[in-house]
C-alpha positions in Angstrom: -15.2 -27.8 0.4 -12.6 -25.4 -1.1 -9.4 -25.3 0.5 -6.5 -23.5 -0.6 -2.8 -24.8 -0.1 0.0 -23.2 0.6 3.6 -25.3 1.0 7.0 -23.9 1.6 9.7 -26.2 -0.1 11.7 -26.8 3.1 8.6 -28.0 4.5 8.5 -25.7 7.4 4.8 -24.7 7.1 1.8 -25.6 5.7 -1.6 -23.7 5.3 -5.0 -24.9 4.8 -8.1 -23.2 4.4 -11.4 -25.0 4.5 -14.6 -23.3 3.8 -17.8 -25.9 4.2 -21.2 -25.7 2.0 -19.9 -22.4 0.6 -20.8 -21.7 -3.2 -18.2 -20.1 -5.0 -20.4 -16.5 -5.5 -21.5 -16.1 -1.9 -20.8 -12.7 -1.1 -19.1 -12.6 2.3 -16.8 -15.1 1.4 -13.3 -12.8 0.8 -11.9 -15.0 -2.2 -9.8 -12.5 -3.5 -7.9 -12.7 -0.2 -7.8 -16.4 -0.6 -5.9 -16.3 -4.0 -3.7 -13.3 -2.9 -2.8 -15.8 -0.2 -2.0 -18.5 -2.6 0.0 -16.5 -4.9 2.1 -15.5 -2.2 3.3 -19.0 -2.3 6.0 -18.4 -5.5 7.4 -15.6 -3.5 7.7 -17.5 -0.4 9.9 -20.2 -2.3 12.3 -18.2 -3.6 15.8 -18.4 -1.7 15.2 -15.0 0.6 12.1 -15.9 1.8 12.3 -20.1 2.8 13.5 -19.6 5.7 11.4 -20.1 8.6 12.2 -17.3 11.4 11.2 -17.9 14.8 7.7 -16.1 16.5 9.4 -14.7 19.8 5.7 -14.7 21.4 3.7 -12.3 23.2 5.7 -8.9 23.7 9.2 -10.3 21.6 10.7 -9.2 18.8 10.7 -10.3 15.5 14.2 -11.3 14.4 15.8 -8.8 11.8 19.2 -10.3 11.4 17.8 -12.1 7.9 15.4 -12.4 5.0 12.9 -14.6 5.9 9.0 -15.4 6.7 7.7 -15.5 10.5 4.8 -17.9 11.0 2.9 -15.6 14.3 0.7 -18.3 16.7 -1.0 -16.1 19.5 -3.3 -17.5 22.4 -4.9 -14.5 23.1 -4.9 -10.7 22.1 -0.4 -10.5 21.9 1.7 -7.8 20.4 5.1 -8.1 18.8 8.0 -5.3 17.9 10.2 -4.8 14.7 13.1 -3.0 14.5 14.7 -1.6 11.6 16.2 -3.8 8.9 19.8 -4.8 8.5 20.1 -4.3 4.9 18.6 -2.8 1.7 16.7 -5.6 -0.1 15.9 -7.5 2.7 12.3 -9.2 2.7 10.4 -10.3 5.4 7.0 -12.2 5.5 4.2 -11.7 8.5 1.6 -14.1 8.3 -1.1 -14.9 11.2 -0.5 -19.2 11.4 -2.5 -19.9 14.6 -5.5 -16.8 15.4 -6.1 -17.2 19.0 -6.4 -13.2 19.4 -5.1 -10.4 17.3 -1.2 -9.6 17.1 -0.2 -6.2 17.6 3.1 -5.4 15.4 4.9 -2.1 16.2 7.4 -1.5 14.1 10.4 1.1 14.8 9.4 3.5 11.9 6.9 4.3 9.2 6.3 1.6 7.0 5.0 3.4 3.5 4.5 6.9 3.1 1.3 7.5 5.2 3.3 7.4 8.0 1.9 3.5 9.6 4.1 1.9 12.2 1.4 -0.7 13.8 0.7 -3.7 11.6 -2.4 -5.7 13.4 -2.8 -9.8 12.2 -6.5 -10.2 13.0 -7.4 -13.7 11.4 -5.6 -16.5 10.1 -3.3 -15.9 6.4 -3.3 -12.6 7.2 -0.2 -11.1 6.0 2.4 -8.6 5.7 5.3 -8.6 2.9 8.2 -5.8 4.2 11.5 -4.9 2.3 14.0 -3.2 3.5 15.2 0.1 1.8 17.3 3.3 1.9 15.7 6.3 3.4 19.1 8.8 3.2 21.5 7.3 5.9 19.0 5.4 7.4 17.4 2.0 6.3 13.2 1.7 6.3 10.6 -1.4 5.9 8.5 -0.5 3.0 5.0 -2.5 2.3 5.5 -4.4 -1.0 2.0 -6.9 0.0 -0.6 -6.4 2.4 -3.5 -9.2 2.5 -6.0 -8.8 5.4 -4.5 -6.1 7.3 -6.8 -2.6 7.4 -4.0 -1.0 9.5 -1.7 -0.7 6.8 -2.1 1.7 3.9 -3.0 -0.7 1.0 -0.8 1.8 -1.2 -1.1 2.5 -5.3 -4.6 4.5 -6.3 -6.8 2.0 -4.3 -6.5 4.3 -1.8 -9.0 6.8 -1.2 -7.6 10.5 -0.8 -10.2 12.9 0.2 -11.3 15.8 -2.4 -10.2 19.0 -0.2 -12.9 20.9 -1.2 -12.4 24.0 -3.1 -9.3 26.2 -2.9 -8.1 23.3 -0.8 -4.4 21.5 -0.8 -4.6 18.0 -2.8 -2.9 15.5 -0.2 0.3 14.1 -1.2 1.5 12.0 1.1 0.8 9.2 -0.2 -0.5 7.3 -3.9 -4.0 7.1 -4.4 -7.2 8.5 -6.0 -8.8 11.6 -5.4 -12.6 11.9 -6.6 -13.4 15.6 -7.1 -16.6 17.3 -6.8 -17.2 20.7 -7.3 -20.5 23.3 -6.8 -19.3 26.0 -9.1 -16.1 27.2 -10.7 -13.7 25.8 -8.1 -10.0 25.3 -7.6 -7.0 23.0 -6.0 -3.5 23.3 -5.5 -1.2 20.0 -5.8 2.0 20.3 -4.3 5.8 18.5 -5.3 4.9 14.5 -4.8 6.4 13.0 -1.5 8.6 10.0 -2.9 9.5 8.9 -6.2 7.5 6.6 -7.9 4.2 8.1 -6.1 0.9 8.2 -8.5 -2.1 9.9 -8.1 -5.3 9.6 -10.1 -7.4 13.3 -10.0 -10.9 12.5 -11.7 -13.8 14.7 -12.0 -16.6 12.6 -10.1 -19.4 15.3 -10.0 -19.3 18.2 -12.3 -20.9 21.9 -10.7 -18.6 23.7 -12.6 -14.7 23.3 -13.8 -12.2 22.5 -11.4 -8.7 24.3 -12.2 -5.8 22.3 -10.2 -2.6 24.6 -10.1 0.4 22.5 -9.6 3.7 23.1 -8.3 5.9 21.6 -10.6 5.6 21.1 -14.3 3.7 17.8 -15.7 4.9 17.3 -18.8 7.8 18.1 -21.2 5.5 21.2 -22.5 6.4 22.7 -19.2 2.6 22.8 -18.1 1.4 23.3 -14.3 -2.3 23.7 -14.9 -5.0 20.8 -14.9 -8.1 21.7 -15.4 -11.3 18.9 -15.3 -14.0 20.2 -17.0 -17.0 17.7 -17.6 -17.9 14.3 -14.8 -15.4 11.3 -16.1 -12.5 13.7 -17.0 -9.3 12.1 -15.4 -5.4 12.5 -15.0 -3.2 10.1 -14.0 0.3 10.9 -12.3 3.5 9.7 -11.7 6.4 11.2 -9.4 9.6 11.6 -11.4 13.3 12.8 -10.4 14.0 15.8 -12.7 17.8 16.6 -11.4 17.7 17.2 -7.6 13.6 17.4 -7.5 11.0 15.3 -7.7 8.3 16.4 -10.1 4.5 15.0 -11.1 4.4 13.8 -14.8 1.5 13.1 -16.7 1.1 9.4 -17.9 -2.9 9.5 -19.0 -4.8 12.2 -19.5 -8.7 11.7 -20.6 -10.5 14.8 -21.1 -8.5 17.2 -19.0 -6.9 20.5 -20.2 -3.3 21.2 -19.1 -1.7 24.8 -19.6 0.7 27.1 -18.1 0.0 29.7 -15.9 
């Protein structure tokens, strides 16, 4: 049997996971959501998020007065609300402690750049990690962890941002990797990036003819706005900066791509 542990030092909860008979390489055993899990439990010690918050139960809402982790037990498909947070660097654990049904979470605004504001807990250790942050005048839940939970964006370049074909608009709301593929001589545009810290990863996946990516800002100190991927494997990796009042891509890693000004 493999069973993974997880204790809070106050004592308030404790997680077990049996799996029976299982060898370690069967495949539709999720294992790498097991040891996400597990490694959530040094975070869950430290001094914001020990405290135990209460599960209001079907149709409540989460408390939001405190950092904290709330331990959700449904008996049947339930749904919960979230308001805003009450201060910058406030952290707050979701986890799924009992699954008798999946708990709906809708939270008062977007929760990461792709614009999510539903959080669904479908099986037990799923979980959510939320800190609050500034927005302008207003203060925002951002997803720092997401373990078992398709609803929310993922975030970083695991997700999947579709190649608009060409003369198509790259997407930028959001971080993640676009795979382009082109039948010919094609272009894209890539506009300013959304928020800063945002990275995208533009690789040539199938190569029918160069792909020329006209940018709206610069991407390096060279004062460069053209990327253009010329053979399959050719890749450029991109960070969002703040250059004065704008935010403006940068290029971190560069493998086989051309950059010039236009």
């Amino acid at each position: 049997m493999a069973t993974t542990t997880v204790t809070l030092h106050d004592g308030s909860a404790v997680y077990h996971r049996g799996i029976s008979n299982v060898p370690s390489t069967t495949p539709h055993v999720d294992r790498r959501h097991e040891q996400n899990f597990a490694n959530l439990a040094t975070a869950m010690n430290t001094l914001a998020l020990r405290t135990a918050l209460t599960d209001p139960g079907d149709a409540g809402a989460i408390p939001v007065t405190t950092s904290g982790h709330v331990p959700i037990v449904t008996a049947g498909a339930e749904t919960r609300t979230l308001a805003v947070p009450s201060f910058a660097g406030q952290l707050l654990l979701i986890h799924m402690k009992t699954d008798g049904g999946d708990c709906t979470i809708t939270v008062a605004q977007a929760i990461n750049a792709n614009g999510d504001t539903s959080i669904v807990l479908g099986d037990v250790m799923d979980f959510v990690l939320l800190v609050g942050v500034n927005s302008g005048n207003n203060l925002r839940w951002r997803v720092v962890a997401n373990g078992g939970v398709p609803s929310v964006s993922r975030g970083g370049l695991e997700n999947d941002i579709t190649d608009p074909g060409n003369a198509g608009a790259i997407p930028v709301t959001d971080s993640g990797t676009v795979q382009i593929v082109t039948a010919g001589a094609e272009t894209r545009t890539l506009a300013a990036p959304t928020i800063l810290g945002q990275q995208l990863l533009i690789t040539m996946k199938t190569d029918g003819g160069d792909a020329v990516i006209t940018v709206s800002t610069t991407v390096n100190q060279t004062g460069n706005n053209t990327i253009t991927l010329n053979d399959a494997g050719d890749a450029v990796l991109l960070v969002a900066k703040q250059n004065g009042a704008n935010l403006r891509w940068s290029v971190v890693s560069n493998d086989g791509a051309s950059l010039t000004t236009v």
